[in-house]
C-alpha positions in Angstrom: 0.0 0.0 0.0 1.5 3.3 -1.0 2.2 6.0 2.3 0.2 8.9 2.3 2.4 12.7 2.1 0.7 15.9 2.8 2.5 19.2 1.8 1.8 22.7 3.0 0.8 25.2 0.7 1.6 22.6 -2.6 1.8 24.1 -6.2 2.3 23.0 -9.7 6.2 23.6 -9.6 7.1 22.6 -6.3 4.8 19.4 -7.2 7.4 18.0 -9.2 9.9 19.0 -6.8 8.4 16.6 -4.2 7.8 13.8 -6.8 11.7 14.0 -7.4 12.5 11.6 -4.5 13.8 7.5 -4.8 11.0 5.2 -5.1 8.2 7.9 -5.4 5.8 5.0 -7.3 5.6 4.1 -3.2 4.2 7.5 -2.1 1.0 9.7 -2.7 1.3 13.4 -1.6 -2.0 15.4 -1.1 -1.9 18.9 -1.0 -2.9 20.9 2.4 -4.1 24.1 2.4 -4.0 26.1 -0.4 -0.7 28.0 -2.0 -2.9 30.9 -2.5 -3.7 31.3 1.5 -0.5 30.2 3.3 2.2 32.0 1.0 0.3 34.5 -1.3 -2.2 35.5 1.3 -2.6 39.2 2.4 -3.1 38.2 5.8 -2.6 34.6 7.4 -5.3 33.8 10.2 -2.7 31.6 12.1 -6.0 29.7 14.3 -8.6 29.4 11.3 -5.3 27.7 9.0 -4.8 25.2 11.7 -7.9 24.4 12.1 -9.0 24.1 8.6 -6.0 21.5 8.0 -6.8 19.5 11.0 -9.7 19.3 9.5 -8.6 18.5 5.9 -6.1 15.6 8.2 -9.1 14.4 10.1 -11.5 13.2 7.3 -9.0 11.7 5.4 -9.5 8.3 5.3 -6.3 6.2 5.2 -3.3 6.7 7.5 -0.8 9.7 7.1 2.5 8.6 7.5 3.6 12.7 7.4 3.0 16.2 6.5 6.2 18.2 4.7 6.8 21.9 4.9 9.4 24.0 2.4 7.6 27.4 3.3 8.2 29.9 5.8 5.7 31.3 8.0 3.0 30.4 8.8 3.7 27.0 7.1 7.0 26.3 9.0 4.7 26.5 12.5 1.7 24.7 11.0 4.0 21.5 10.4 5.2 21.2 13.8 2.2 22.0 15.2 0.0 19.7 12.9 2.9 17.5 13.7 2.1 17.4 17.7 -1.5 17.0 17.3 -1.4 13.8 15.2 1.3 12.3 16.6 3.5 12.4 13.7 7.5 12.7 14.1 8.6 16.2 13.8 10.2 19.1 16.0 8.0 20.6 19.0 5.8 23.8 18.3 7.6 25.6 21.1 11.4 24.2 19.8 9.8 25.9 16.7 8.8 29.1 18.6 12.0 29.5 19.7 14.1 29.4 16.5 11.5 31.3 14.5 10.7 33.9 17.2 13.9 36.5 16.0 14.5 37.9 19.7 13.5 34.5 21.5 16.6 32.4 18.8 18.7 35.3 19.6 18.6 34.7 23.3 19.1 31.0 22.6 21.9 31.7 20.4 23.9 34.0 23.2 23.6 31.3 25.6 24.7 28.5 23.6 26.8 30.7 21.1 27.8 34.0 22.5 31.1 34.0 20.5 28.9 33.3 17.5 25.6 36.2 18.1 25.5 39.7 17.1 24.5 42.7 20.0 20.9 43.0 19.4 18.4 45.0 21.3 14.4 45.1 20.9 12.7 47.3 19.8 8.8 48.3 20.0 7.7 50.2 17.1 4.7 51.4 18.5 6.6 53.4 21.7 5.9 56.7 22.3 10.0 57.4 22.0 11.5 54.3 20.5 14.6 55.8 19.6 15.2 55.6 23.7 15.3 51.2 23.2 18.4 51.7 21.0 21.3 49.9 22.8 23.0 49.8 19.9 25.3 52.1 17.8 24.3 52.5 14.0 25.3 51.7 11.5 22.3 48.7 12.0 19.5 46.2 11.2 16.2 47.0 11.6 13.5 44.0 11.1 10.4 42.6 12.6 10.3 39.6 14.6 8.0 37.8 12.7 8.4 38.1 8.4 10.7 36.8 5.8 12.2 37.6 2.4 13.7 40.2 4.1 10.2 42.1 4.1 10.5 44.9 6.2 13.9 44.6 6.7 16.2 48.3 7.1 20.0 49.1 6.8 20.0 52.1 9.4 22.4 54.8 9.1 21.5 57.2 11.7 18.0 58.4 13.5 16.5 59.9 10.6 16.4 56.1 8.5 15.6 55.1 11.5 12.3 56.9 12.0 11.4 56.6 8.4 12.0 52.6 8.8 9.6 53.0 11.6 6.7 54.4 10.2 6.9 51.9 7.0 6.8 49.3 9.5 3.9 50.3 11.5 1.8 50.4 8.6 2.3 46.7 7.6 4.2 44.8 10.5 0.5 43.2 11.8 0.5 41.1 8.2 2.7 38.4 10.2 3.1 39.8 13.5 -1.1 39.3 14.5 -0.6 35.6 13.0 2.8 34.8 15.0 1.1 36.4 17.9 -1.8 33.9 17.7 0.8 30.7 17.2 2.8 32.2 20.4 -0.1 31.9 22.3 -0.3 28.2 22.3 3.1 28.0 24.7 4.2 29.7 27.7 6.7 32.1 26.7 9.7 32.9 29.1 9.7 35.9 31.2 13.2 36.4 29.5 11.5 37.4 26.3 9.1 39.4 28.4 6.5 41.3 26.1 8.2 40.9 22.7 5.9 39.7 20.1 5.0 39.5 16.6 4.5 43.3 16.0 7.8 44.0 17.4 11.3 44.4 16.0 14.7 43.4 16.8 17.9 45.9 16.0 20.8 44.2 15.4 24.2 45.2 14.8 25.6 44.4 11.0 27.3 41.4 10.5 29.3 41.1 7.0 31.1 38.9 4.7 30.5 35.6 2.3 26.7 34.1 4.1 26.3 30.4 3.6 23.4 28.1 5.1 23.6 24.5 6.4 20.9 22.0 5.8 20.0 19.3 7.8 18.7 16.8 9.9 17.9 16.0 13.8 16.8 12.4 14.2 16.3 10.9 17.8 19.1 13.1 19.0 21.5 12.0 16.0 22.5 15.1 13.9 23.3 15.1 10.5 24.2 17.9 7.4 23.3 16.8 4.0 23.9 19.8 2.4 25.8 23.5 2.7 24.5 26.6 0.2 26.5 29.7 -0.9 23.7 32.7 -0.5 25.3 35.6 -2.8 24.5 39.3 -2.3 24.6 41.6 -5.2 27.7 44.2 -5.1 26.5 46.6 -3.1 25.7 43.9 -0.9 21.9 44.9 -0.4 19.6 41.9 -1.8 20.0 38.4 -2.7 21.3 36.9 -6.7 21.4 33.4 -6.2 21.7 29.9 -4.1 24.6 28.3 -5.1 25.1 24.8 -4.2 27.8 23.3 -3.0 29.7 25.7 -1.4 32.8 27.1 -2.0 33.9 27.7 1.0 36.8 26.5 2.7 36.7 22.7 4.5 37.8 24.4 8.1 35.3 27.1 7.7 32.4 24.5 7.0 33.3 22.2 9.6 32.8 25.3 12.1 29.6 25.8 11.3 28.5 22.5 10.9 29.5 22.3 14.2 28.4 25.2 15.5 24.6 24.0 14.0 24.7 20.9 16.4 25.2 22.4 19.6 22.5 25.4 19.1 19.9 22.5 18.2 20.9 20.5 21.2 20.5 23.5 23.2 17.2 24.9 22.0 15.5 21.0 22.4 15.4 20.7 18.4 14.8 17.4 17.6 13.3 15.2 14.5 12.7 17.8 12.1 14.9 19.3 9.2 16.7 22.5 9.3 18.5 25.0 7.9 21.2 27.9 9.4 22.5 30.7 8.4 25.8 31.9 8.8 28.1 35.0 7.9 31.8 34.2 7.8 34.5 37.3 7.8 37.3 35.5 6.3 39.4 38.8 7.0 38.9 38.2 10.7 38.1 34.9 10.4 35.1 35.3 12.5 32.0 33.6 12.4 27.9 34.8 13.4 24.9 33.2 13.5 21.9 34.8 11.1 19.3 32.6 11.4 17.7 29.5 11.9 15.0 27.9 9.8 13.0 24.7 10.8 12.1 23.4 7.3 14.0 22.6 4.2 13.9 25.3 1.8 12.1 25.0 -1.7 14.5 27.0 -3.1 17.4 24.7 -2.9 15.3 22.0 -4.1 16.8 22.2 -7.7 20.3 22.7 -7.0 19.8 18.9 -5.5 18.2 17.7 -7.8 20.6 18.9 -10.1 23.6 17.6 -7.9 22.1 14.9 -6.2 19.6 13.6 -8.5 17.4 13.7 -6.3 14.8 16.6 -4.0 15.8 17.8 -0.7 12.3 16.8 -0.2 14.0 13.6 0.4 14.9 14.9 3.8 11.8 15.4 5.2 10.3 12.5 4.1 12.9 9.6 5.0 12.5 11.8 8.9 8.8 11.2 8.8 9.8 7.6 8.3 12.2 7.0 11.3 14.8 7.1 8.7 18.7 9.4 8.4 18.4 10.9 5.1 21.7 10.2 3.7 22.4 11.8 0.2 26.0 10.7 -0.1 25.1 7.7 -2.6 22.7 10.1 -4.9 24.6 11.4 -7.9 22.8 13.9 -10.2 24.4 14.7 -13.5 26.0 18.3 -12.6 28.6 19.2 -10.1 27.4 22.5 -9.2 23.5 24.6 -9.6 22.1 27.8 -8.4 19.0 29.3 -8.1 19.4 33.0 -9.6 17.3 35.9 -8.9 17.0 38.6 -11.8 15.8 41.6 -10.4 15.3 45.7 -10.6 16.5 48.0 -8.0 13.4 51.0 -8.6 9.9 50.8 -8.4 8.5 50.6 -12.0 5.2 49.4 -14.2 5.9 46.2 -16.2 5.0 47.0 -20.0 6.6 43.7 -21.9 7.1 40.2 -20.2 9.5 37.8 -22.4 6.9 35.7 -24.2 6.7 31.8 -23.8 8.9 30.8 -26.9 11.1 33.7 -25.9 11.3 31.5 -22.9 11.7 28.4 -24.4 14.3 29.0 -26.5 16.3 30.5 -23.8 16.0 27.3 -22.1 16.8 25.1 -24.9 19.8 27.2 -25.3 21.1 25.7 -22.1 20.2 22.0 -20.8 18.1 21.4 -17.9 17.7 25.3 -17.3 14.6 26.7 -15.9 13.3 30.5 -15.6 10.7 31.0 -13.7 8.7 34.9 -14.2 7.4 36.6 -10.7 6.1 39.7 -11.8 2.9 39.9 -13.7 2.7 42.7 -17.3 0.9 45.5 -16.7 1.4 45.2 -12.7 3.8 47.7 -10.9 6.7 46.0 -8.8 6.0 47.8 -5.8 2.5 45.8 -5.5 3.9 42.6 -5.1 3.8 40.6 -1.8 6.9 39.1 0.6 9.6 41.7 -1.4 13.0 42.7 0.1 13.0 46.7 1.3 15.7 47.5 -1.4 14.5 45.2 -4.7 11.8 43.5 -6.4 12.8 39.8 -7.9 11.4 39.8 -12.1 12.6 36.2 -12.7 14.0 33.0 -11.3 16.7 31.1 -13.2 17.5 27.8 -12.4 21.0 26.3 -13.4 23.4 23.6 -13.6 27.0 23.2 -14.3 30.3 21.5 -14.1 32.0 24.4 -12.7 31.8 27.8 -10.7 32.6 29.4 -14.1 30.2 27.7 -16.6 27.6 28.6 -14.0 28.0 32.3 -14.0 28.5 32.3 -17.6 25.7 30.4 -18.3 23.5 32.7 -16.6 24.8 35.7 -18.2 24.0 34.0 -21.4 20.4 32.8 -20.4 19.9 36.4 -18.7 20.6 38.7 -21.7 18.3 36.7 -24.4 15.1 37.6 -21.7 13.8 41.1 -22.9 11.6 42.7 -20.3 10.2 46.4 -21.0 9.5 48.5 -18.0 7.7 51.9 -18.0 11.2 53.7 -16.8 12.4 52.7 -20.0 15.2 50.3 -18.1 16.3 47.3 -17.8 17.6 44.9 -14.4 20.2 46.7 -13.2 23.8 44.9 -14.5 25.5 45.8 -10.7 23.5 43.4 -9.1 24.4 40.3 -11.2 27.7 40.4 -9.2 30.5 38.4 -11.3 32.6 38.0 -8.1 33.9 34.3 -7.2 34.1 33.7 -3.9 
């Protein structure tokens, strides 16, 4: 009898994703809860999603050997909550909490990494004088506990940024920070992280140099990392280009982290679940810092494993649900390298002109196995699209693979430059942020 799968928020494209793992013919995957309401929703009623997919669990009829997850909030909460109430393997809701809770991981970190955790302060955006919280010297960080993509997320160089980052987040913080509030409410929170929730912020100092992520997996107390990531600013260092997997770092440098990775887990009670960290490494200084810490697998490494490992990193998630170490070291996929790239445009603008489909098509074919992927819609204006970064808006996805460092980056010059977008400005993606550098 095949074992039943659900997935969180499943679409078309990350469909095939999840179908990409050994002996799928043994699995069926449902889909739970919609894409549409747990990743392109306006607002995410944390209380009314659970219940609805307890419901949707509930009145299916044969026996659900797991639920995966490869979404941030509120899907990364959802699975391990979901998780507790059917008695499925997978990380507590409060181990969750914790990690996804910016201010609560923060104090985790200190205490289990304080060598390893920038100064941060909190902040409460809606103080009367909430330039008197600052603990902190600028230059800083500036971003809500509770969002992702970077949403809401300010570089502050002095009071005035900081004031203006204020008021833009008081006018949309409550989009996640109502929904976090109403998953914090289902565990006792410490009196160390007081009256800090989802409609507050967190200043942190800025941490620089070459960021890199570990995946991996917590199994009955037995940790393992199947997989490190390269995550590659532009060259001004302001937004995401691409996900490059493996990565180049050094062997001594990734060996600290990995390491670093296991005793935070321990520490914060993280157990049978996937993860993912992020990490900043000053190779000048040779100093490392935490950034933070994600309790799913991401979908947007998925292709770089397939590419590599011939296989999904949705792989993970399931063989945990079993009782079973994922272990990619025997998969072998037919590239040596594969990124995920992000094209995007640095000023708010109206699209006129999308490449077309054969435009598309034949830019693919002009490179095996590529993908790209469009996120902006013609006729729509960037700045009304959902989950962006403060300082860019992503206009494409392009998904690689290679047999070097080199081929990569040229290949997606090449794939890049045959995709003709028209923009009411009259420009095109900026060429600074496709940043040529090699780490």
């Amino acid at each position: 009898m095949p074992k039943h799968f659900f997935v969180l928020g499943l679409d078309p494209l990350r469909q095939a994703y999840v179908e990409c793992v050994r002996n799928a013919e043994e699995y069926r995957f449902h889909p739970l809860l919609d894409f549409e309401e747990v990743v392109l929703a306006d607002t995410y009623p944390y209380d009314e999603l659970l219940h609805k997919a307890e419901r949707q669990l509930r009145e299916f009829p044969e026996p659900i050997a797991g639920i995966l997850g490869h979404w941030d909030f509120p899907t990364s909460v959802l699975l391990a909550h979901l998780g507790e109430k059917f008695g499925l393997r997978s990380a507590t809701l409060r181990a969750v909490l914790k990690c996804e809770h910016k201010y609560w991981s923060r104090l985790e970190q200190q205490a289990a990494l304080p060598g390893w955790t920038p100064v941060f302060c909190a902040i409460n955006p809606f103080a009367e004088s909430p330039r008197e919280q600052l603990t902190i010297d600028y230059p800083l960080w500036l971003k809500p506990i509770k969002a992702h993509s970077s949403f809401l997320g300010f570089r502050i160089e002095n009071d005035g940024e900081f004031l203006r980052a204020l008021e833009a987040i008081r006018g949309e913080i409550r989009r996640y920070g109502d929904a976090f509030n109403q998953a914090l409410a289902h565990t006792d929170v410490p009196a160390k992280v007081g009256e800090v929730d989802g409609n507050w912020c967190i200043a942190e100092e800025i941490i620089s140099g070459k960021q890199c992520g570990i995946e991996g997996s917590m199994l009955d107390g037995k940790y393992r990392v199947h997989g490190i990531v390269d995550t590659v600013k532009d060259s001004r260092n302001w937004s995401f280009t691409r996900y490059e997997y493996p990565s180049v770092w050094p062997r001594q440098a990734q060996q600290k982290i990995c390491d670093a990775g296991e005793k935070l887990l321990r520490h914060i009670g993280f157990d049978n679940s996937p993860f993912g960290i992020e990490f900043f490494w000053d190779d000048q200084k040779n100093a490392l810092k935490v950034l933070e810490i994600n309790t799913r697998i991401s979908q947007s490494h998925s292709d770089q494993f397939i590419k590599v490992h011939g296989v999904s990193n949705h792989q993970v998630p399931l063989d945990l649900a079993l009782g079973r170490m994922p272990d990619l070291s025997e998969c072998h996929g037919k590239y040596r390298c594969a990124a995920k790239f992000m094209l995007r445009r640095y000023s708010d603008t109206r699209v006129e002109k999308l490449p077309g489909e054969a435009e598309i098509r034949a830019a693919e074919s002009s490179i095996p196995d590529s993908k790209v992927i469009l996120t902006i819609d013609q006729g729509q204006r960037l700045s009304e699209k959902l989950n962006q970064d403060s300082y860019s808006f992503e206009i494409a996805n392009i998904l690689l693979g290679a047999q070097s460092q080199s081929e990569l980056l040229e290949s997606y010059h090449r794939l890049a430059d045959r995709l003709h977008f028209e923009f009411s400005d009259g420009a095109s993606p900026e060429e600074f942020q496709f940043n040529r550098v090699r780490y």
